[in-house]
C-alpha positions as CSV (number, residue, x, y, z in Angstrom):
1,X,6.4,16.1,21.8
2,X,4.2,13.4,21.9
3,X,3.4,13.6,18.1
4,X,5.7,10.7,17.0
5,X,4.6,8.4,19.3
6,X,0.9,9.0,17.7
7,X,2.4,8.1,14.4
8,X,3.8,5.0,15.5
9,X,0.6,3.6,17.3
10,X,-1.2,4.4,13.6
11,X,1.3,2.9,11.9
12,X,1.2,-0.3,13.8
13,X,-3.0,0.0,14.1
14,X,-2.5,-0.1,10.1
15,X,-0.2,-3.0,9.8
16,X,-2.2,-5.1,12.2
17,X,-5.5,-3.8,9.6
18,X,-3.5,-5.3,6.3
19,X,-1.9,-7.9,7.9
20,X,-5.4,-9.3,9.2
21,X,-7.0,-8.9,5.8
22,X,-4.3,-11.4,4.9
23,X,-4.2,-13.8,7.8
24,X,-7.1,-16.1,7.1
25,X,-7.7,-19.6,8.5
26,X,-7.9,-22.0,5.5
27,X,-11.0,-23.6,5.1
28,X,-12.2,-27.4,5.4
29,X,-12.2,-27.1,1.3
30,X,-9.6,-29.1,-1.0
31,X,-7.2,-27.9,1.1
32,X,-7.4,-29.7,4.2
33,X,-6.9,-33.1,2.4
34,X,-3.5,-32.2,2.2
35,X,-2.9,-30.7,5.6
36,X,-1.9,-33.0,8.8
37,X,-2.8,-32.6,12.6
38,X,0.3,-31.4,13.6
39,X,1.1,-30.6,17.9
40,X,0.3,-27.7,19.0
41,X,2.8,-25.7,20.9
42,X,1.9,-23.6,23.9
43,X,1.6,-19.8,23.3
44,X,4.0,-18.9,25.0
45,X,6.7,-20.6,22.2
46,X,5.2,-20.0,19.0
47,X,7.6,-17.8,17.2
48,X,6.5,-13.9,15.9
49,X,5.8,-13.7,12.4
50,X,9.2,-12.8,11.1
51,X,9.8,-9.5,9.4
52,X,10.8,-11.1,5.9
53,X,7.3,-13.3,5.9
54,X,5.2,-10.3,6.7
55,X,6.6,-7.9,4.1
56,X,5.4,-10.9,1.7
57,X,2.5,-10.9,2.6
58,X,1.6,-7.8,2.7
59,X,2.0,-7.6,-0.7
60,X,1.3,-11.1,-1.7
61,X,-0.5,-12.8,0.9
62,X,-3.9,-12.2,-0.8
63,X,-2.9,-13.2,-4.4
64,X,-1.4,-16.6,-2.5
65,X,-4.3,-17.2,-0.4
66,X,-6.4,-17.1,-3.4
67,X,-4.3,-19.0,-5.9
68,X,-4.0,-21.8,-3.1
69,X,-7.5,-22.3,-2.7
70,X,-7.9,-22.2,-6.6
71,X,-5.9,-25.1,-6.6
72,X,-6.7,-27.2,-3.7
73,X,-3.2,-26.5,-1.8
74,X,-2.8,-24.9,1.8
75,X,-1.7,-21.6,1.5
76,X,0.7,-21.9,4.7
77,X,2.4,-24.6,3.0
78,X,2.8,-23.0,-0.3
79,X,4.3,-19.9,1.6
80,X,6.5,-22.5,3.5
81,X,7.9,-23.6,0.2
82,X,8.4,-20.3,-0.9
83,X,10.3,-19.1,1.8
84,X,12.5,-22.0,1.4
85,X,13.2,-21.5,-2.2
86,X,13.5,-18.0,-2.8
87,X,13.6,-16.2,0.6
88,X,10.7,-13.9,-0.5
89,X,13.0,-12.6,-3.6
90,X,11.0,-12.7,-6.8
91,X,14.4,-12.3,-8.4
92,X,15.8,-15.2,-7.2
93,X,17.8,-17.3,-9.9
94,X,19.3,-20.7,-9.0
95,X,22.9,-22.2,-10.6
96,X,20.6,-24.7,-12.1
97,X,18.4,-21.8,-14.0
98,X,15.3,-22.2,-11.5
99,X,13.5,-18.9,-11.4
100,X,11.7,-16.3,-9.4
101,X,9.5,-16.9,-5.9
102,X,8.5,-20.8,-6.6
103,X,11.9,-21.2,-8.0
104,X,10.5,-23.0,-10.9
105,X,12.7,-24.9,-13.4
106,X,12.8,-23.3,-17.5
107,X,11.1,-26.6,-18.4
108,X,8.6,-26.9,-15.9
109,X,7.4,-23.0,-16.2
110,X,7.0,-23.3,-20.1
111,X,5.2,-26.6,-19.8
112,X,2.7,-25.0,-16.9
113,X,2.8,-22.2,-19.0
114,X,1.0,-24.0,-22.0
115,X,-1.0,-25.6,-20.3
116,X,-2.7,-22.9,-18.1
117,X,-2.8,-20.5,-21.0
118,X,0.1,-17.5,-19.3
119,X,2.2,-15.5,-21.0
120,X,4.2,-13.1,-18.7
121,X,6.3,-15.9,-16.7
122,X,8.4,-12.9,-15.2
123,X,5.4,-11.9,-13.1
124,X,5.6,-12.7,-9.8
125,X,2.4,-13.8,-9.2
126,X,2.4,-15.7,-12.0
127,X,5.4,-17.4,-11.0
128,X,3.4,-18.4,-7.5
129,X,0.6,-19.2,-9.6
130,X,2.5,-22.2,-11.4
131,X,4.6,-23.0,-8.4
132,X,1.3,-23.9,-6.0
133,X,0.2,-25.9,-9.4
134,X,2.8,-27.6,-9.5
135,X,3.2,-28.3,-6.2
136,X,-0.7,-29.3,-6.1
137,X,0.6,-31.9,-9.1
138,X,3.4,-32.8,-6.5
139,X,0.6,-34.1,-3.8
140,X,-1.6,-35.9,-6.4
141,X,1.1,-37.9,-6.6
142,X,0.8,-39.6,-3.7
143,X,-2.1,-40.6,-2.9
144,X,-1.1,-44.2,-1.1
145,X,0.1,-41.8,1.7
146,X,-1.5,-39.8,4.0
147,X,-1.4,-36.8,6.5
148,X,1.9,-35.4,7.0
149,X,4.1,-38.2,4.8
150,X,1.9,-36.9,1.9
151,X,3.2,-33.5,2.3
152,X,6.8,-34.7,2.7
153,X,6.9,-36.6,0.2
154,X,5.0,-33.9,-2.1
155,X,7.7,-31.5,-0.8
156,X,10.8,-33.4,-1.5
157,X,9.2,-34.5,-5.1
158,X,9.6,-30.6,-5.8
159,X,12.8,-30.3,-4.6
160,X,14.4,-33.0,-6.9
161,X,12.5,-34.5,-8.7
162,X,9.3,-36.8,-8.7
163,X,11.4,-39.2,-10.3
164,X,13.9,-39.2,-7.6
165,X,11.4,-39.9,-4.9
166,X,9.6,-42.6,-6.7
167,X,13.2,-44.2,-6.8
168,X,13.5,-44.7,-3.4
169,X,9.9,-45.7,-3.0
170,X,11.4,-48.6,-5.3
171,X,14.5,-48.9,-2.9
172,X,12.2,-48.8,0.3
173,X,9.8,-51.5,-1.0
174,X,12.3,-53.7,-2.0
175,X,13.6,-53.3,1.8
176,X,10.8,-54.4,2.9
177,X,9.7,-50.8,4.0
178,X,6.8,-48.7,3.2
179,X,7.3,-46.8,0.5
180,X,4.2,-44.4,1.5
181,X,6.0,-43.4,4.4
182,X,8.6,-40.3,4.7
183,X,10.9,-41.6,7.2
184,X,11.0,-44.5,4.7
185,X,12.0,-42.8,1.7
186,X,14.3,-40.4,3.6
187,X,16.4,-43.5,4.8
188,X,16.5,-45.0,0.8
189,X,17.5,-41.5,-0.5
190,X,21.1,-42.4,0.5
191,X,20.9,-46.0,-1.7
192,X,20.5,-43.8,-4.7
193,X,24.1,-42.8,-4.8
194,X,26.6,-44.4,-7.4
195,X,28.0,-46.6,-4.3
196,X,25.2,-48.5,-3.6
197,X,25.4,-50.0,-7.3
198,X,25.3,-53.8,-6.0
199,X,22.5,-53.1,-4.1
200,X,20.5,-51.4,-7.4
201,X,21.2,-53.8,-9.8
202,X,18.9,-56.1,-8.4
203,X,16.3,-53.7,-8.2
204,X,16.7,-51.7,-11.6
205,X,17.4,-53.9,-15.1
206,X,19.6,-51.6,-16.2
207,X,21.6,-51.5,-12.5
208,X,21.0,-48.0,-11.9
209,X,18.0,-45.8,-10.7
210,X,15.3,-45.0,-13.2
211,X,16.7,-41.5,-13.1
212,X,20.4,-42.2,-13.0
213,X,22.7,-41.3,-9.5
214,X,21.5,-39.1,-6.9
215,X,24.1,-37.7,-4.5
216,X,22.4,-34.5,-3.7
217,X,20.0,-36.5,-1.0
218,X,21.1,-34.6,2.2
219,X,19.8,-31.1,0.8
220,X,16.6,-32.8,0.1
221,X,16.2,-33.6,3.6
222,X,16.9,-30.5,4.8
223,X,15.3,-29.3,2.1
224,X,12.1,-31.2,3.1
225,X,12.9,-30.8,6.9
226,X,13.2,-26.5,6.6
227,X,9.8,-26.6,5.0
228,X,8.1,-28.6,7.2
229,X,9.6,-26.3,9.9
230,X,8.3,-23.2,8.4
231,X,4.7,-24.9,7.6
232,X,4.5,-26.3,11.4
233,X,5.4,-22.1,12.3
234,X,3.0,-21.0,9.6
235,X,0.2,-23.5,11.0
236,X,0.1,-22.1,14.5
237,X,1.2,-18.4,13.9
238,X,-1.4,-18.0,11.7
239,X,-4.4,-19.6,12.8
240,X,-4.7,-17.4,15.9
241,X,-7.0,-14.6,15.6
């Protein structure tokens, strides 16, 4: 009678086994230039792992860890922005075309694509190969910022566009802000929108943003503050042995 309560202690023996072959503190490599010090909170509050990140990685946490540190990009991140645009489906297909885990644009998968000499661009781990690239483009971007503004800004430059975000760098500085900073850029997101037009013509020649209107700024900033969220999770959860 006591039988199935022996298979459920070896099951869970083996899931803590692959799950720990996973879980690996990122090195002081490439990587931690683009991580922050972010607080650390108390034991006792730091969420589980939830169900849909550890069936992941299970079955993708190696390929990401390794792909990550190929490119210079904190894995926890690049599984923060996964989990924000795909939910862990490598189905996944936006209204805008965007495809598979990364959610990668046609455009920028082909271009990636040439460049890094791949052909299948419906394998999954393909598609997370390309989307940490890119994303590792998205932080080499900006390097006038630093620490966690970095990765904001990196993050929101993947959302909609590095255009976009260089934008309201141009709307923050002319403010008087500094355009290096997230909470900068987050605020002149907004003056990107067709009703600000007084405002952008003396900024742009042509009166309008380098990359026309943007009215879609409030699901960048959730956007931006979802992933952050997950990454903060992903930083403390696992990093404990």
């Amino acid at each position: 009678m006591k039988r199935p309560h022996l298979i459920g202690l070896l099951i869970r023996i083996s899931a803590l086994v692959v799950l720990g072959a996973v879980i690996v503190v990122t090195g002081e490599s490439d990587a931690a230039r683009y991580s922050y010090d972010s607080t650390v909170v108390p034991e006792n509050s730091i969420p589980k792992l939830d169900r849909q990140t550890y069936i992941f990685l299970t079955e993708y946490g190696s390929q990401l860890q390794k792909l990550s540190s190929t490119y210079g990009v904190d894995w926890r991140l690049a599984l923060a922005v996964l989990r924000q645009e795909s939910a862990f489906n490598p189905q996944a297909v936006s209204d805008r075309g965007a495809e598979g885990f990364m959610q990668l644009m046609p455009g920028t998968g082909l271009q990636l694509a040439s460049l890094y000499n791949v052909d299948d661009l419906s394998n999954p781990v393909v598609n997370i190969q390309l989307g940490v690239i890119h994303l590792r483009n998205m932080l080499r971007d900006f390097t006038d910022s630093e620490g966690r503004s970095r990765i904001e800004l990196a993050v929101a430059a993947y959302n909609c566009g590095l255009a976009r975000v260089q934008d309201a760098q141009a709307v923050a500085q002319f403010l008087g802000d500094s355009p290096g900073k997230w909470s900068a850029v987050k605020c002149a997101l907004p003056l990107l929108s067709s009703r600000y037009a007084p405002l952008q013509r003396h900024i742009w020649g042509r009166g309008r943003p380098s990359s026309g209107y943007f009215g879609d700024y409030h699901q960048t900033i959730t956007y931006v503050e979802n992933v952050m969220h997950y990454y903060n999770i992903y930083r403390n959860v696992l990093q404990r042995q």
